[in-house]
N, C-alpha and C positions, 0 to 999 in steps of 0.2 A: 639377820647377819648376811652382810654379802656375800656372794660364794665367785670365788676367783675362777679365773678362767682355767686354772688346771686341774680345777675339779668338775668343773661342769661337764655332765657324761656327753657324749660326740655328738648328739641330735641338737643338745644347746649350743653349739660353737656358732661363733658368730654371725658365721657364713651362711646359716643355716637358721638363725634369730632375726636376719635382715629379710631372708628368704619371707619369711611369715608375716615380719612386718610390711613387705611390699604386698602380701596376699594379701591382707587384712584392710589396706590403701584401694585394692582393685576393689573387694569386695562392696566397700562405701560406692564405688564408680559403678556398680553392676547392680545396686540394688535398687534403682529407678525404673528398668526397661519392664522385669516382674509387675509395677505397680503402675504402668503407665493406666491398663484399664479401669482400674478403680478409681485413677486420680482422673478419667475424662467424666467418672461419672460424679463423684463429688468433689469437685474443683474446676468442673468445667473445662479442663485444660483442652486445647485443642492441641493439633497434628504437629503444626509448628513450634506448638510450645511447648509441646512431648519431645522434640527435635532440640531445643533448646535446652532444652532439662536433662536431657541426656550427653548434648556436649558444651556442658556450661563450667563441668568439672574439669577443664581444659583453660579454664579464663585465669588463671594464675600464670600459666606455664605458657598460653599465648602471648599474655601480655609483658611477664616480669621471667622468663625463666633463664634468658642468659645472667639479670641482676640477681635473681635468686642464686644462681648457681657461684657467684661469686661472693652471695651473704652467708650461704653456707657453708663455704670456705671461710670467713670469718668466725663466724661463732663455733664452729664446728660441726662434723659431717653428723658425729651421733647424736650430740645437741639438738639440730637441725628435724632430723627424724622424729626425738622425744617432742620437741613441740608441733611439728606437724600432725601425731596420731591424737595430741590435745587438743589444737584445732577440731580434729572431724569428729573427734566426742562431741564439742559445745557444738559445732553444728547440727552434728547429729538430733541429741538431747533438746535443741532448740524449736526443733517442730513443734512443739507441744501446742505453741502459739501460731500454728501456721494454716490457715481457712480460704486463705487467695492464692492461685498459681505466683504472682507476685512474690508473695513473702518466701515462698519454699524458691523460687530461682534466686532469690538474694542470700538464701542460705544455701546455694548448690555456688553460688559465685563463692560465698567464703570458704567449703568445704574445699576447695580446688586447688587456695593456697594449702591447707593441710596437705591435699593428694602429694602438690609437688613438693614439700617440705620434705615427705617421706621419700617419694621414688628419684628425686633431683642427685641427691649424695650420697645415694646407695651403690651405683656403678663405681664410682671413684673409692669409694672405701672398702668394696670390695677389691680392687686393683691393691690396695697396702695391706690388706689382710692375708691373701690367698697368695699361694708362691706362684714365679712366672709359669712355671710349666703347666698352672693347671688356670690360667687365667681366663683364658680363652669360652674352653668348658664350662668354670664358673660362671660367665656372663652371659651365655648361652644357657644356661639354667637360671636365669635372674629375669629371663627373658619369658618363662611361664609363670612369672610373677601375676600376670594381665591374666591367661584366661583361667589359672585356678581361682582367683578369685572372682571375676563375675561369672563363670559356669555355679560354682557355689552360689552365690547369689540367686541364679535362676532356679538352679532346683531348689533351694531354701523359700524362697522368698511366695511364690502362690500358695505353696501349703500354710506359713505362717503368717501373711496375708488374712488369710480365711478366720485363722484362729484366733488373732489380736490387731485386725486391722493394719492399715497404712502407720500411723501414727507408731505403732508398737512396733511393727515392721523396722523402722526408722532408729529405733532404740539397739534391735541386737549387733549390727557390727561397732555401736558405740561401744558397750560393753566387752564385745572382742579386742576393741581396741584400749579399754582401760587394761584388759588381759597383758597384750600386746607392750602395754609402757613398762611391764613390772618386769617382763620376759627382755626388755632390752637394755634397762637398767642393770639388769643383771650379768649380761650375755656380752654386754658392751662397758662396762666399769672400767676395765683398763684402756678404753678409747677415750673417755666421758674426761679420767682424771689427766690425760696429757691436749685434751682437743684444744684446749689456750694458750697452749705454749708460743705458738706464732702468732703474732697478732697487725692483723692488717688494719689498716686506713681506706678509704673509699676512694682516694687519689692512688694511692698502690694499687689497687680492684682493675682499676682502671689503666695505669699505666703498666702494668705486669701480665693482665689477664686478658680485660676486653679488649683492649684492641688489636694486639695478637690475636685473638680467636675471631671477631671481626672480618681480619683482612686474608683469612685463612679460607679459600673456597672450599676445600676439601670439606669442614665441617658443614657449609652451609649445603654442600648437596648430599651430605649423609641424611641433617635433619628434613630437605623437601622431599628425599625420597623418603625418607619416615614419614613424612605426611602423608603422603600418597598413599602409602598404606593403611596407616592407623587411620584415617577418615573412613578410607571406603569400610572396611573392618567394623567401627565402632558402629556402623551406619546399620549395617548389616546384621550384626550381634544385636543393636540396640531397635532399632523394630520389626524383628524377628518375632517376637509375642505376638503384638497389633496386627503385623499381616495376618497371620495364623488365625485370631480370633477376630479377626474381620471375614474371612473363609468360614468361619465356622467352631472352629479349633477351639476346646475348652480350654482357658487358661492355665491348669495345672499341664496339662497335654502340650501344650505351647512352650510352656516353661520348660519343660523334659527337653523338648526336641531343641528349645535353644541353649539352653544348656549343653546339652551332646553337640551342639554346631562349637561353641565355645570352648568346651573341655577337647577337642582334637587337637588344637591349635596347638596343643601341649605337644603334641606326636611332630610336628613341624621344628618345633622350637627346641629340642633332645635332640633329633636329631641331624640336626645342624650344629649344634654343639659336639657333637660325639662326632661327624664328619669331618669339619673342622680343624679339631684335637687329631684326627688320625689325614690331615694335611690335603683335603679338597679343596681345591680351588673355591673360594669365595663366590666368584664371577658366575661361575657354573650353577652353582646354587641359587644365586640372586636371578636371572635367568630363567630358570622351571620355579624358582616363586609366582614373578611377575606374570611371566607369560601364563600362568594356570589361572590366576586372579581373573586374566583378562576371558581366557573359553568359559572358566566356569560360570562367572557372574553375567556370560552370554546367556547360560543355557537356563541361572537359574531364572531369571528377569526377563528373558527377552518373549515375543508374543508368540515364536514358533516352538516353545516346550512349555506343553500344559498340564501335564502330570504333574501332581505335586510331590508324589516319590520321588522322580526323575530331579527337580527341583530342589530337593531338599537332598540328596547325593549330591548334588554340583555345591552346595551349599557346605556339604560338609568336608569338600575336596576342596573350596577355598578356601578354608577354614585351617587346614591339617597343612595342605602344601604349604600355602601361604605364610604359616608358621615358620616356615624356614627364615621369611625375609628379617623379622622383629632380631632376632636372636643371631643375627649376622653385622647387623647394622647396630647392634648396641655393640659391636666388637669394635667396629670399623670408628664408633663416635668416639669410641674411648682414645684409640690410637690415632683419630685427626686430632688430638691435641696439640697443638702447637709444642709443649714442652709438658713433663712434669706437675708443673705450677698451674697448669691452664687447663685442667683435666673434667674439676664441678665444672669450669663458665663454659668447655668444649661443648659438656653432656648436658649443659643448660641452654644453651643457643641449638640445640640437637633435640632438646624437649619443646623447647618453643615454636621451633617450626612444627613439630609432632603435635602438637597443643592447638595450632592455627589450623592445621589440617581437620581435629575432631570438633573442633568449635564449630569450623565452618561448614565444613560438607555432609553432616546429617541434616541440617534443615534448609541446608542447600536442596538436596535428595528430596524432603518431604516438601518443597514447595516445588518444587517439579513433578514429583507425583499425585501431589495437590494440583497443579493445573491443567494436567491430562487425565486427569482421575483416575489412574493406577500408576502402580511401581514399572510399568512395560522400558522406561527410557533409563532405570538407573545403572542397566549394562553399559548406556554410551557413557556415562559419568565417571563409573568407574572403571572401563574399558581405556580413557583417555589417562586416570587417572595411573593406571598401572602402566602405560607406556612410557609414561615422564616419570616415573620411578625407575622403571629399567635402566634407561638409558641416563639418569643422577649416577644410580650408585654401583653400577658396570665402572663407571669411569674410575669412580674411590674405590673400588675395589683392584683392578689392576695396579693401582702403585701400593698395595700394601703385600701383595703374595709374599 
């Protein structure tokens, strides 16, 4: 029996069903960098294809995420998400047959449309769900979607790793996610039965949406300053293990500490919602983001700090400050929409550059460190990269105060 939304108790509200289904989308994104060691030793996988495999979940949303953002506005936002969490089941479940780095990247390319099926029309419908006054906040909480679920991921994923291999590994966020359809089916029925009532054409998409959002700068330097970030981030989160037990570092031990590098991001990402909501300047925040990315990922990477303490603080103050930026600039992508109507293709053309960014600059990063033969130069990479982020989204940030 379906259960209407005025009976569903408060932890099931929408706003809060959406919340878990974006967990559940990172978690899929997070449960690679865990199993990168096992996968070099039986799949051979090398440095670069651990780089690839970790930002390959981005090849939907580099390549189709302003069109997705506009086909989810077609079929519907909750639609949208229910086949996206279907998606990263069948890929998930699809390992089974998977023995070559090859085949498991061809099935990390298809999981990617699932990721963005899920996270693409989740901003925008929370925008029609949630009232104005708490919109802001809400999106700034949508915005710990990312590290709650791959921190989960890291601490999950060595311990049961061990106990059911890679293969089984691969299996439990499907399962989450079969969880996850039944919880939005539910939680989302009064979205599900009105999502058709509008019904577009691909010439409407087109003449209503993309090109307005296109000819819109404002959107496109929210999404490359979102690049800027989400790359160096994902870079950093995602072989954070491998360094560690390239040192030495037992895997489970690895997993812990990346994880806790992960799980901060959340401290960043609150509280910039909560600042925000009580009327701090944007600017200012984006600001002590960027500029800390840029000291910290000095001090953790560079060859004059050799403590791995020291190293692993700086690592966790990117990580935490840093957090501010994500959860500011999902504010800022919603509001460059050009109108109303233009809000999915805004937040789609806003994922795609975020999408270009983690595609590109992890095995950008690991072939750089590959030719030096350490990580010593990934501070200048993403020391460059956080300066062109500042100076994007300072700019979108002052016309929105």
């Amino acid at each position: 029996m379906q259960l209407s939304k005025a009976n569903l108790p408060k932890i099931m509200s929408s706003e809060n069903v959406l919340m878990f289904s974006g967990i559940i989308a990172a978690f899929h994104l997070g449960k690679v960098s865990p199993a990168v060691p096992i996968l070099q030793e039986t799949l051979n996988l090398t440095v670069i294809e651990a780089g690839f495999l970790i930002s390959l979940m981005q090849f939907a949303g580099a390549l189709f995420g302003l069109i997705m953002g506009g086909f989810s506005e077609k079929i519907g936002a909750a639609r949208s998400i229910l086949i996206g969490q279907f998606i990263l089941i069948i890929s998930s479940i699809s390992t089974i047959f998977v023995y070559h780095p090859l085949q498991l990247l061809m099935l990390r390319a298809m999981e990617s449309f699932g990721f963005l099926m899920v996270v693409l029309p989740t901003p925008g419908l929370i925008r029609k769900l949630v009232p104005a006054n708490k919109l802001s906040f809400r999106l700034g909480l949508w915005s710990c979607y990312m590290a709650i679920g791959t921190s989960s991921a890291f601490i999950l994923g060595p311990y049961l790793i061990e106990m059911i291999g890679w293969h089984g590994w691969w299996y439990v966020p499907a399962v989450m996610s079969v969880f996850c359809m039944i919880l939005l089916q539910r939680g989302l029925s009064h979205v599900l039965k009105r999502s058709n009532q509008k019904v577009y054409t691909f010439e409407d998409l087109w003449n209503t949406q993309f090109k307005s959002v296109l000819k819109h700068k404002n959107t496109w330097f929210v999404g490359l300053a979102f690049a800027m970030y989400t790359g160096p981030w994902i870079t950093i989160i995602g072989f954070l293990p491998t360094i560690y037990h390239q040192v030495g570092i037992s895997n489970i031990y690895a997993g812990f500490l990346t994880a806790c590098a992960s799980l901060v991001n959340i401290v960043g990402n609150i509280l910039a919602a909560v600042l925000i909501h009580r009327g701090i300047q944007a600017k200012k925040l984006l600001m002590l983001g960027y500029l800390t990315l840029f000291v910290t990922v000095f001090v953790a990477f560079s060859p004059f700090y050799t403590l791995i303490s020291i190293q692993y603080i700086a690592i966790l103050l990117f990580s935490a400050v840093g957090g501010l930026i994500p959860a500011i600039l999902f504010i800022l992508g919603v509001k460059s929409a050009p109108n109303n109507e233009t809000v999915a293709a805004a937040v789609g053309l806003v994922q795609q550059c975020s999408s270009l960014g983690m595609l590109f600059i992890p095995p950008f990063i690991a072939r750089v460190a590959e030719g030096v033969g350490s990580w010593n130069l990934t501070w200048v990479v993403i020391g460059i990269a956080a300066l062109i982020g500042l100076l994007l989204s300072t700019n979108v940030a002052r016309q929105y105060q």
